[in-house]
C-alpha positions as CSV (number, residue, x, y, z in Angstrom):
1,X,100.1,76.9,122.3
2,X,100.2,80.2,120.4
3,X,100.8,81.9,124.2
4,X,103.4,79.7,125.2
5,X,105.5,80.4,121.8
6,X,104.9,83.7,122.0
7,X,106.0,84.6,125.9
8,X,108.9,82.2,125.4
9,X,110.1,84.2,122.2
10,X,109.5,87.3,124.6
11,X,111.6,85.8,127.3
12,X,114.3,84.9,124.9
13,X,114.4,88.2,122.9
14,X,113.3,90.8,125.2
15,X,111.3,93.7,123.9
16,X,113.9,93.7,120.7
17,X,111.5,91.1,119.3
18,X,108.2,92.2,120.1
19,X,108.6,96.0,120.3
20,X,111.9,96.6,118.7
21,X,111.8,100.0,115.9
22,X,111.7,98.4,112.4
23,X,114.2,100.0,110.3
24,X,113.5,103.1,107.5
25,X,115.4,101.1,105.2
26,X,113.1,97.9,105.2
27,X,110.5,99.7,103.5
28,X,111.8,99.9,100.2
29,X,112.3,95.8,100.1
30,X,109.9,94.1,97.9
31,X,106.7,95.6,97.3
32,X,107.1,99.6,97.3
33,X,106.1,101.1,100.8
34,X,102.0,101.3,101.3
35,X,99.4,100.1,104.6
36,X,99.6,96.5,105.1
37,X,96.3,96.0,103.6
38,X,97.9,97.4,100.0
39,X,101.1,95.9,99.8
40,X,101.3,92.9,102.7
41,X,104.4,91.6,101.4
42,X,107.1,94.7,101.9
43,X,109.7,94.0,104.3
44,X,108.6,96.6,107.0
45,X,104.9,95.0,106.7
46,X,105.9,91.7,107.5
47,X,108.1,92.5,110.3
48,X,105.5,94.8,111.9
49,X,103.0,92.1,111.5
50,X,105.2,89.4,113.5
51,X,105.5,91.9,116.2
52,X,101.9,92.0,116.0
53,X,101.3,88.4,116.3
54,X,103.8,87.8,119.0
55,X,102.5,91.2,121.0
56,X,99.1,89.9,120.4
57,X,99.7,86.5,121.6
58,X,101.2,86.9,125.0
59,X,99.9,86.6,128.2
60,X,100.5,88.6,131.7
């Protein structure tokens, strides 16, 4: 199920989704800036973690 969500969001969105550059600016929303491991919840962590999911879950 996972696949099929993520290679239709792919199809949908292009690489803008997936592989699009996540803005300077989003990390200084919510937690301050630091790895994902320190401070999960900052804007820039949870949009590189979505990519992550969605890259992660597509098939060829």
């Amino acid at each position: 199920m996972r696949a099929v969500l993520c290679n239709t969001l792919f199809r949908l969105f292009g690489h803008r989704l997936c592989c699009g550059r996540i803005p300077d600016w989003t990390a200084r929303i919510g937690q301050r800036w630091d790895t994902y491991d320190v401070a999960p919840l900052n804007l820039y962590n949870v949009m590189w973690s979505i990519q992550h999911w969605i890259r992660c879950g597509m098939t060829d």
